[in-house]
N, CA and C atoms as a LAMMPS dump frame, in Angstrom:
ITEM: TIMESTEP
0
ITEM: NUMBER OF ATOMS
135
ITEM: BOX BOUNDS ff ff ff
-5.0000000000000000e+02 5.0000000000000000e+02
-5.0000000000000000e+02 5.0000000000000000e+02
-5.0000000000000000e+02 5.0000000000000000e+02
ITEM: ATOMS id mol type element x y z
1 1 1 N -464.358 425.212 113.067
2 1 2 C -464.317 424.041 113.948
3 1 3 C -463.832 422.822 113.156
4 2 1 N -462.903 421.673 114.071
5 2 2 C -462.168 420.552 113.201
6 2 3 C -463.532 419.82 112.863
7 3 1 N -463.553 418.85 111.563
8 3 2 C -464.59 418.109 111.463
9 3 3 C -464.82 416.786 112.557
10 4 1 N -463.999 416.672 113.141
11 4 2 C -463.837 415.391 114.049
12 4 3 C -464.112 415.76 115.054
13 5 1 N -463.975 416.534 115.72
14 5 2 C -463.997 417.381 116.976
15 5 3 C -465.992 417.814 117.022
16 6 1 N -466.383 417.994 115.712
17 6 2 C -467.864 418.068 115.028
18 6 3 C -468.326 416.935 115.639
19 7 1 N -467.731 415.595 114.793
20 7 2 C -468.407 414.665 114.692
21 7 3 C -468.795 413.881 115.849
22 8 1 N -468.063 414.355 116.554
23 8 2 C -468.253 413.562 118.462
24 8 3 C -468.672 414.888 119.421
25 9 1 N -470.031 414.736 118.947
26 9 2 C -471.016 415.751 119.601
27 9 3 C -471.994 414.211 120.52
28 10 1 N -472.813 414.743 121.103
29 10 2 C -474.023 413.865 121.387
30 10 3 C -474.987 413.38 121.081
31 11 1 N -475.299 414.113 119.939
32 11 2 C -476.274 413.723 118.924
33 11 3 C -475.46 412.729 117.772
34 12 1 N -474.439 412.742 117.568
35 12 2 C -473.281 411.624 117.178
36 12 3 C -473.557 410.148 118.316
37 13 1 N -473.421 410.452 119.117
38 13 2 C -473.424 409.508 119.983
39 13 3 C -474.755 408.766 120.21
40 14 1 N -475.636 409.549 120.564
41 14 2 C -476.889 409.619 121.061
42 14 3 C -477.275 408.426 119.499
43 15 1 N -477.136 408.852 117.729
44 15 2 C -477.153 407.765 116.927
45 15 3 C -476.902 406.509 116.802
46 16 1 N -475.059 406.443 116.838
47 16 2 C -474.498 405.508 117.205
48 16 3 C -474.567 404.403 118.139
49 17 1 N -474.547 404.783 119.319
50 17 2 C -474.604 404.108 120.291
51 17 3 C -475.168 402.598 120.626
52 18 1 N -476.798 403.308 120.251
53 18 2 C -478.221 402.159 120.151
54 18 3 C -477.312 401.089 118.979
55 19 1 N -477.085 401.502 117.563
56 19 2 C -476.68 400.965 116.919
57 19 3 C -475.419 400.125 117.106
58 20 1 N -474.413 400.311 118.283
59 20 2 C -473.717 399.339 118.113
60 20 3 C -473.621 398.664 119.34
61 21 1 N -474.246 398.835 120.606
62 21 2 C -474.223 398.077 121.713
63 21 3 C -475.419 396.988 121.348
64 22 1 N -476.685 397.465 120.983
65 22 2 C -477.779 396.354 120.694
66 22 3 C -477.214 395.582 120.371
67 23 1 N -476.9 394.881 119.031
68 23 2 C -476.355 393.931 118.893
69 23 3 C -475.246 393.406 119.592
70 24 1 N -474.586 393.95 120.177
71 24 2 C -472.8 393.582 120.961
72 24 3 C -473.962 393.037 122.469
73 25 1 N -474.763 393.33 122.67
74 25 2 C -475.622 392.698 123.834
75 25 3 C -476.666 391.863 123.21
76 26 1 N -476.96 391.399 122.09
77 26 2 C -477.444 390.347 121.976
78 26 3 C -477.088 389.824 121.111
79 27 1 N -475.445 389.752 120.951
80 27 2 C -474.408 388.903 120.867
81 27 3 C -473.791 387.791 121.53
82 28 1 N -473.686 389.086 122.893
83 28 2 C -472.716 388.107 124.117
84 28 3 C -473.53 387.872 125.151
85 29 1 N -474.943 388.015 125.388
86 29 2 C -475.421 387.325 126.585
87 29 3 C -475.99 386.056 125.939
88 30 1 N -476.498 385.575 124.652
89 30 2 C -476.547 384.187 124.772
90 30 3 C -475.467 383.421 124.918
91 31 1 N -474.159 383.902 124.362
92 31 2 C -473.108 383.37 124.508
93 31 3 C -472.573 383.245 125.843
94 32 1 N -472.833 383.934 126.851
95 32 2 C -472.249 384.248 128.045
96 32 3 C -473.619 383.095 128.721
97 33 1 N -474.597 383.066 128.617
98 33 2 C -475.801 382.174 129.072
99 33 3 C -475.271 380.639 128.692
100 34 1 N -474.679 380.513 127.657
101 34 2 C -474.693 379.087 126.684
102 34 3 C -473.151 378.768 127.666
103 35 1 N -472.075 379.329 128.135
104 35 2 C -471.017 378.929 128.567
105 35 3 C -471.23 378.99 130.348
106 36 1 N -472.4 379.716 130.93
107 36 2 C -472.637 379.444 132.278
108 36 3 C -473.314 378.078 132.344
109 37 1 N -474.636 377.599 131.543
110 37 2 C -474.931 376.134 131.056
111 37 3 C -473.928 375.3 131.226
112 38 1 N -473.431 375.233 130.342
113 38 2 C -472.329 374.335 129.8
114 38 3 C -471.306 374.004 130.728
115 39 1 N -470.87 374.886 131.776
116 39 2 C -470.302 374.845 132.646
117 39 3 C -470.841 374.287 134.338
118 40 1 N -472.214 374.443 134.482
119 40 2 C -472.869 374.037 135.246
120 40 3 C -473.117 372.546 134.857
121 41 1 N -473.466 372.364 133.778
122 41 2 C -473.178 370.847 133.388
123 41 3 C -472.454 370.006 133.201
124 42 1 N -471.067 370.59 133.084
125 42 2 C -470.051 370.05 133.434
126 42 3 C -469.517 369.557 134.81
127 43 1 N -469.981 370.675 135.545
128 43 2 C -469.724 370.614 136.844
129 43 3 C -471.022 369.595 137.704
130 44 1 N -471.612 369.513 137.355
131 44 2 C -473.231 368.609 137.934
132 44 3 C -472.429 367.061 137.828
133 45 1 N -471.349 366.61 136.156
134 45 2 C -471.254 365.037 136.076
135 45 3 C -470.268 364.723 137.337
């Protein structure tokens, strides 16, 4: 079997995953929170 073809099993994934969305989601929802703000306050003057 290719090693790559190995390496993208589900238990590959099932590791990964947690590890790189967690942060990429509590990355961009304060950021995405801080520019709905900012924009509502803009829009309020």
């Amino acid at each position: 079997m290719e090693p790559l073809a190995d390496a993208m099993t589900t238990d590959f994934a099932a590791t990964w995953l947690p590890a790189v969305f967690v942060p990429l989601i509590v990355l961009v929802t304060p950021a995405i929170f801080i520019v709905l703000v900012g924009r509502h306050i803009t829009a309020t003057d």
